[in-house]
N, C-alpha and C positions, 0 to 999 in steps of 0.2 A: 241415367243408366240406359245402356241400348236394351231396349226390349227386343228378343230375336224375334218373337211372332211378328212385327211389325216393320220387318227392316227384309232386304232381300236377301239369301241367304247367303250369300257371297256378297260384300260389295265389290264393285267394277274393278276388272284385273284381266291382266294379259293371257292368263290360262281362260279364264270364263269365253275371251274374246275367239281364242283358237275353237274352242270347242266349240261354240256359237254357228261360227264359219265350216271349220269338219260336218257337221250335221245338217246344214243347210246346205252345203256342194257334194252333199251323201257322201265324203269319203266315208264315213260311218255311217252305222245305222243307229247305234245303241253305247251309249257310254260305260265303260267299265275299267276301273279305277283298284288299286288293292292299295293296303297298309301297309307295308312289309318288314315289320320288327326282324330285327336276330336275336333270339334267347338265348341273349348273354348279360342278362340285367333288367332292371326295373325301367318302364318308359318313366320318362321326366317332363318337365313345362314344356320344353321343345316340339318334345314328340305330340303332344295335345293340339298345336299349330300343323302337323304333318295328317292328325288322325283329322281334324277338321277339314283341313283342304280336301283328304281326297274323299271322305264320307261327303260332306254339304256339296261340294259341285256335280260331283255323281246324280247324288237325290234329287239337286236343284234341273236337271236333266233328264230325269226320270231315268238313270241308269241302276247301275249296281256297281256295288265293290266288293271287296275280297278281305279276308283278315289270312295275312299267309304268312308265318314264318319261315327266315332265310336262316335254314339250321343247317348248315354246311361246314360249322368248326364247331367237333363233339366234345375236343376239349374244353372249351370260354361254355358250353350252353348246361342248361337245368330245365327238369319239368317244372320246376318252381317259378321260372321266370314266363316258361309257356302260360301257365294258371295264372299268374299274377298280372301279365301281361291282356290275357281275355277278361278279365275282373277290371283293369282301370277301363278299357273301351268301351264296357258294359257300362260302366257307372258313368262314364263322360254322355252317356246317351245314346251309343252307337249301337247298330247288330249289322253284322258282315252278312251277305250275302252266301259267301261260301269259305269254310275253314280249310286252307289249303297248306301243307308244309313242303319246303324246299325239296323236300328226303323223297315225299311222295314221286317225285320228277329223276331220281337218281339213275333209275334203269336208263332213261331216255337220253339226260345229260353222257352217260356217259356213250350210249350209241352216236351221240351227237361229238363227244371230244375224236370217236374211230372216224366216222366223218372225216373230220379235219386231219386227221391224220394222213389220211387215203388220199385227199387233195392236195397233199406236200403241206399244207397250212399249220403247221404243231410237229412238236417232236420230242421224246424224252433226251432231258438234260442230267449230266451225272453231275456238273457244278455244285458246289455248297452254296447254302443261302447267302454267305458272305462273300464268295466266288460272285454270286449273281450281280448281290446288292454294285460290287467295287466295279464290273465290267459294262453296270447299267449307264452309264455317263452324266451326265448333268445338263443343267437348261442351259449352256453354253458351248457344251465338249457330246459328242457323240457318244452311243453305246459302242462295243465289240463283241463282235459274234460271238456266239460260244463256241468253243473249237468242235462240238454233238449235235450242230446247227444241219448240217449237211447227213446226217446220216439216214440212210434208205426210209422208206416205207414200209419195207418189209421189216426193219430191224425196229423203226420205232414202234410197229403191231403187234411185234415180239413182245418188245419189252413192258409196254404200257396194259398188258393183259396179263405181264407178269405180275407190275405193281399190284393189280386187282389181286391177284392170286395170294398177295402176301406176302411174296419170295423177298423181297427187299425190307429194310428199317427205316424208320420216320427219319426223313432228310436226306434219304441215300438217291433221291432221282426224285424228276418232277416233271411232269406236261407244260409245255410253255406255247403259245401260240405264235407262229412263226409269221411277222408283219412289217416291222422295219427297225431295225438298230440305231439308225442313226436320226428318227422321226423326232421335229421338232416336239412331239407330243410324249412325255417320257410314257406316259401310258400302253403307248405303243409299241413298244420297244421289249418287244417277244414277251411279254405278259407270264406270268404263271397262271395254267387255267386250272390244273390239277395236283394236291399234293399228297403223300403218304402219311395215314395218322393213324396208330392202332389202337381205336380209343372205341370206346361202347358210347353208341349213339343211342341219346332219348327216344327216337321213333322205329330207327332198324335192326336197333340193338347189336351184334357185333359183322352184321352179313357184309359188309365194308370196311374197307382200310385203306380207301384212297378216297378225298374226296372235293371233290369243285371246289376256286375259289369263287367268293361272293359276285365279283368280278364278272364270270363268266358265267355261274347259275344262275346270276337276276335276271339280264334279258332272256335265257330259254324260260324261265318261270311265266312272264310277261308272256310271252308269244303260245307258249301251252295254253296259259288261258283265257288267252282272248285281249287282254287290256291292252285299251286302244291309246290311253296318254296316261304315261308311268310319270307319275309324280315323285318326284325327291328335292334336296334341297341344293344347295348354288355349289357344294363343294364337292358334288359328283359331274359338272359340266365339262372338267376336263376328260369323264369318263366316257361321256356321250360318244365318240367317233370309238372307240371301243365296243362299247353297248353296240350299235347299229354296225360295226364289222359282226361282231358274234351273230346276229340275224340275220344279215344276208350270207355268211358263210357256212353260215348251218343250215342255210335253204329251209328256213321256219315258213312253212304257210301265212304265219298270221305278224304282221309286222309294228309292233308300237311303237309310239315316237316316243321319248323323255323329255319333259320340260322341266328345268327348275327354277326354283321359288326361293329368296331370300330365307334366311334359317330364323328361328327364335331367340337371339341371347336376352337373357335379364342381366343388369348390371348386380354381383359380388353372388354369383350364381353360377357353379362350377355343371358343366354336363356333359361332361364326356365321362359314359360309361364306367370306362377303367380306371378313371379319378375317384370315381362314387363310389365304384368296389376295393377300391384302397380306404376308403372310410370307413368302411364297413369294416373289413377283413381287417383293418389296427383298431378298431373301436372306438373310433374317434367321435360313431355314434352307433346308437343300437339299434341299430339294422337299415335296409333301404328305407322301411315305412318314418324314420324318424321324422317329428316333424320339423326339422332342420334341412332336410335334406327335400331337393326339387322336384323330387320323383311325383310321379301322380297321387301314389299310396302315402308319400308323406304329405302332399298338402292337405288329402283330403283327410289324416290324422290330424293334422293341423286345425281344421277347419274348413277349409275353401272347399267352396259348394260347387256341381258342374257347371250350373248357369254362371255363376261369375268365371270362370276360366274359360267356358264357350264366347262370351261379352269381351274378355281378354282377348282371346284370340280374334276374332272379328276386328279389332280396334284397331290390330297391329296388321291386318290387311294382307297380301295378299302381291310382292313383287319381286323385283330381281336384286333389289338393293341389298346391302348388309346395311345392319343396324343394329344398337344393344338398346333396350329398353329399359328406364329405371324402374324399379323394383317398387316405386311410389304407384305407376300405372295397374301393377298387378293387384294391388293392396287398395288398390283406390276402387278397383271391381268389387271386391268382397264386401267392401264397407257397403257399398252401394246394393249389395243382393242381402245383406242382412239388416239394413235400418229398417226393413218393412216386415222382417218375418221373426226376426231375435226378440224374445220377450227381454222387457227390461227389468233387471233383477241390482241388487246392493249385494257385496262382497265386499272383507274387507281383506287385504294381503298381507297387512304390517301392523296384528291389535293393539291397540294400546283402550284399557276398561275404562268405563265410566258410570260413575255411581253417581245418580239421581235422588241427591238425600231430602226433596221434600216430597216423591213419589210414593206413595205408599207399599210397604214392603209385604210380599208375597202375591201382587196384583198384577194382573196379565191384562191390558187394556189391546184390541183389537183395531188392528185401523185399513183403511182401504188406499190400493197403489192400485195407479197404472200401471197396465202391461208394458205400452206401448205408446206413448202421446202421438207418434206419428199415424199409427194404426190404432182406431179405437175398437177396431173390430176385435181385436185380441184381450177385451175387457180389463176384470180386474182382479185383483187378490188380494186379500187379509193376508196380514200382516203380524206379530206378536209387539207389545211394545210392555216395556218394565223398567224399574228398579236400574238395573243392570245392563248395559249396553257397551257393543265395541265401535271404534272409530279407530282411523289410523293412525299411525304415531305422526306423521307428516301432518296432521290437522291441529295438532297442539305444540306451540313453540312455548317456554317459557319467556325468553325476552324476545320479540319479533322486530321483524323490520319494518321500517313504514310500508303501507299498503299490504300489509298481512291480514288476512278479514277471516280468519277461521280463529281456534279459540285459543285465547291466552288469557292471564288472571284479568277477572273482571269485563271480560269483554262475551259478548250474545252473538249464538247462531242460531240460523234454522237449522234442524235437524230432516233433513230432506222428508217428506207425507209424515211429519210427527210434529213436532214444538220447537218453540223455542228453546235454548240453554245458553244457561250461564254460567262462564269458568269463576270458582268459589276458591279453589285450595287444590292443592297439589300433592302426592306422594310418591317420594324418592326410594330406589335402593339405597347399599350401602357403596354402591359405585356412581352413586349421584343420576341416575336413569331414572326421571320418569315413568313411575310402573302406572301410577292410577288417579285417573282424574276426579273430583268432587265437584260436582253442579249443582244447579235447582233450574226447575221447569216454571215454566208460566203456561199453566190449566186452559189461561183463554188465548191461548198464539195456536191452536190444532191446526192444523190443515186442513184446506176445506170447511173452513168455520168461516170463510171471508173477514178475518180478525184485518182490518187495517189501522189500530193504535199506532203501533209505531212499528220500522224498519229494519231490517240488519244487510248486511252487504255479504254478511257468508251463508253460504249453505252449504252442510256436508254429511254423507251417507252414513249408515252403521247399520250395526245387525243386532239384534236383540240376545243376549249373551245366554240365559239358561236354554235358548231351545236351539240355536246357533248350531250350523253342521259344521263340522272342521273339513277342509278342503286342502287340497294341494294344489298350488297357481306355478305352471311351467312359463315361464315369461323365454324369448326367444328373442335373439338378433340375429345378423348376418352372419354365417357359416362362416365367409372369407371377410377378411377386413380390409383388404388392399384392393381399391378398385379398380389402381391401374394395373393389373397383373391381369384384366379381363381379357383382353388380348391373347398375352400367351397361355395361359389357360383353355381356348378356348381350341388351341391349336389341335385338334386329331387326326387320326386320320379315319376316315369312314369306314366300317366293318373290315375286311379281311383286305382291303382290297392292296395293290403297290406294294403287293410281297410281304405284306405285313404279319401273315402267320406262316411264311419260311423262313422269314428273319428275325435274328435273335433282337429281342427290344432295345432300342440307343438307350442309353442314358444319357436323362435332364435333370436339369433343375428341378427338386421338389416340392414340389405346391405346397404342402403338408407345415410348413415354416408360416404360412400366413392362415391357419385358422384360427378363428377368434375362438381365444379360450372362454370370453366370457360368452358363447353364443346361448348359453343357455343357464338360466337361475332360476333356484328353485324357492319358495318360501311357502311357510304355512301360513292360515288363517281361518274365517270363518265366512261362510256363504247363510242367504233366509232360511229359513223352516223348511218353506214348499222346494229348496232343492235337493232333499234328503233321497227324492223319488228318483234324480237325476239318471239319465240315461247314457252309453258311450252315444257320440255323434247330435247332442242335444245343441244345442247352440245357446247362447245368450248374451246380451249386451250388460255388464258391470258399471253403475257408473261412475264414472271418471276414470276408469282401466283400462276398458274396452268393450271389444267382442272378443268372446273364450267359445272354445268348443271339451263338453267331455270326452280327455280320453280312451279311446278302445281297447289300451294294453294295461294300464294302471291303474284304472277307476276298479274300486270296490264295491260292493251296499256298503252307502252309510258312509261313502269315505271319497268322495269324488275327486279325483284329476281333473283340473282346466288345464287345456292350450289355449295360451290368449293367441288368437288368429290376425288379431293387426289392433292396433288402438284405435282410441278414438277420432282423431284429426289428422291431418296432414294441409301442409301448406299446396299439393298438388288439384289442380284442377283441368281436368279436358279442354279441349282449346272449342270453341263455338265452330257449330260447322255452319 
């Protein structure tokens, strides 16, 4: 497990390098770094790779950073996703510097789009979004003007104060930055910087009806406040010569550079925004926090602790490459931040009773369990033991296979910190099922007695049946089942930006065909005594199940929800460094 107190906070990378250099040849003096969600949804595993990068290099600098949302489409955003959004940062371990929102910058932006206006650079277009999208051209064929391209200063100062005014309907005109039509970089190719939406904004509430695309408010955001290397990921590079027109043409005092960083994928891990709010909004699960779902609020529903996902993200480093991660590496963190701190506990998920017929009946004998073998510090706890006991139905076969070492007629197990047992007799429904097992114990096999008579090759868990809590076990797999579909899945396009909220949305192919139906099974059972007190977000290791955490929406008193958070093995291991 990487320890982070131990490790430098960043391992060696091409950004650490630049900044290293900037601060030593004093292009800087002070490192300043922002977050910059859009609230329009839950951050996800991704986004924990973005909040890391620019929190740890910042810190590892002695600089600051920023938590700013880029709230520039009032349609897509919610205060819910604002709050929800400061709650994962909070719990990933973070505190921003300064809470900053795009909106705050609105007056400015838009002094900043007359600007451009004034210096012939931008101009109001009456084209439709689809007008735009067909005369934009492609990576081989040129764009064409728009026939509104050439019209005065004075008439685009007119008009674009009209927009603010109201006088026009969402789509009817829009700010374009006037740069090159026919530039290899379709980015470049008169951009939309401003469009009409008449929509009540979470921060300004209705004082606007036109407003920035993401596009052109991210670098003035940047340059207002100071940050000197705006971090994002590999899919905004083609943004860059855009980004840095918007700053030098807006004659920004303060000038930041972009660098980007290879993104996060997990292999059968869907994250793009608008895909997760299609889950949501058909039901396909209940709500972002599900713990199926990759958002930060569903792992951390799940299970998954911030030190393992901080471990995660360090592992996967810090470059310019694309890469998908298997989903073993994430799951391999968790196990590794809870074998030392999950008490170890017996649950069973599929009862099947067993009656101890030469135990004496109404007798509660008490016995002593490890917490923890790996940890002794986490001591120990009594136990209930009787008459009466569950184990699962998978531990008794009537006819088994060779090398089946749990109980079948006539054969002996350890009963994990209890006794030996021996399968005696059997009792059938009238559907030939196995309801109830008949044993006998041997008094001198306890645990912890140092009995070495003789041997058995099984040993299997149970919970003592009259004081037994009845639980609910959510078992969990992969959300999407196709893992070559990772690719185009993955395909988005980054907030607002390539006309993407003038233009009406293409239709694709829908992802929605390869959710595994089975992602999620439910079964009842029985968990010990001592987890009657259980708490949401308690953690514990099951064993031979896993590690489960209680849920926060489901758990009752007296009636606990597990998320199993990952099992207990995996053939995956770290490579030596």
């Amino acid at each position: 497990m990487i320890n982070v107190e131990n490790q430098p906070a960043t391992p060696s990378n091409f950004i650490k390098n630049v900044i290293t250099e900037d601060l030593k040849s004093g292009k800087v003096k002070e490192i300043v770094t922002r977050f910059p969600p859009e609230p329009n949804g839950y951050l996800h595993i991704g986004h924990a790779k973005a909040i890391w990068i620019n929190f740890t290099l910042a810190d590892e600098f002695g600089g600051k950073t920023n938590l700013r949302f880029d709230d520039t489409n009032p349609v897509k955003e919610d205060v819910e996703y604002v709050n929800s959004i400061k709650e994962d940062v909070k719990w990933l371990g973070y505190d921003w510097e300064q809470l900053r929102f795009a909106s705050d910058y609105f007056e400015e932006m838009y002094s900043r789009a007359v600007l451009l206006i004034k210096k012939g650079k931008a101009y109001v277009d009456d084209q439709s979004a689809e007008e735009i999208r067909a005369n934009r051209g492609t990576l081989t064929e040129p764009g064409q003007n728009s026939p509104y391209r050439d019209r005065s200063v004075e008439e685009n100062l007119d008009l674009f104060e009209r927009m603010r005014a109201g006088e026009f309907a969402n789509g009817e005109r829009v700010l374009r930055a006037k740069i090159d039509m026919s530039s290899p970089n379709i980015n470049l190719r008169d951009p939309v910087i401003y469009r009409i939406s008449h929509a009540h904004h979470h921060n300004t509430g209705d004082k606007w009806c036109i407003y920035p695309m993401y596009a052109f408010a991210h670098p003035l955001e940047d340059a207002i406040e100071g940050v000197t290397h705006s971090l994002c990921s590999l899919e905004f590079e083609d943004q860059r010569p855009f980004y840095d027109w918007i700053i030098a043409e807006c004659e920004m005092p303060s000038t930041p550079h972009q660098y980007e960083f290879g993104r996060l994928n997990v292999a059968q891990t869907v994250t793009s925004k608008r895909k997760l709010k299609q889950l949501v909004d058909e039901k396909y699960v209940d709500g972002w926090d599900d713990p199926r779902m990759p958002t930060i609020s569903g792992l951390r529903r799940l299970g998954y602790t911030p030190d393992a996902i901080r471990n995660f993200v360090y592992e996967t480093g810090i470059s310019k490459a694309y890469g998908q991660i298997d989903r073993q590496v994430l799951e391999h963190f968790i196990r590794e931040d809870l074998k030392l701190k999950a008490p170890r506990t017996m649950a069973v998920l599929d009862p099947l009773k067993v009656v101890i017929t030469n135990y004496p009946e109404g007798q509660v004998e008490w016995l002593e369990a490890e917490n923890n073998t790996e940890n002794p510090e986490m001591g120990v706890r009594q136990i209930p033991f009787s008459r009466e006991i569950y184990i699962e139905q998978e531990d008794f076969m009537e006819n088994p296979p060779n090398k089946y070492f749990r109980l079948f007629p006539g054969n002996e197990v350890r009963l994990k910190h209890a006794y030996f047992i021996k399968c005696n007799e059997f009792i059938k429904d009238e559907n030939g099922k196995v309801i109830e097992i008949h044993c006998t114990y041997d008094p001198e096999t306890k645990s912890g007695t140092g009995f070495t008579g003789r041997k058995v090759k099984g040993t299997i868990h149970w919970v003592e049946a009259t004081q037994a809590v009845p639980a609910e076990f959510r078992l969990y797999e992969p959300l999407i089942k196709d893992e070559e579909l990772e690719e185009e899945l993955e395909q988005e396009v980054a907030g607002d930006i390539n006309l993407s909220e003038v233009a009406a949305e293409t239709t694709e192919k829908t992802f929605l065909d390869y959710v595994n139906p089975n992602s999620l099974q439910i079964v009842n059972g029985f968990v010990e005594r001592n987890m009657k007190d259980a708490k949401p977000q308690d953690k514990f290791q099951f064993f031979r199940h896993g590690y489960f955490n209680v849920d926060s929406k489901y758990s009752e008193p007296g009636r606990p929800v597990f998320n199993r958070v990952v099992s207990l093995k995996s053939s995956f291991q770290l490579p030596k460094s």
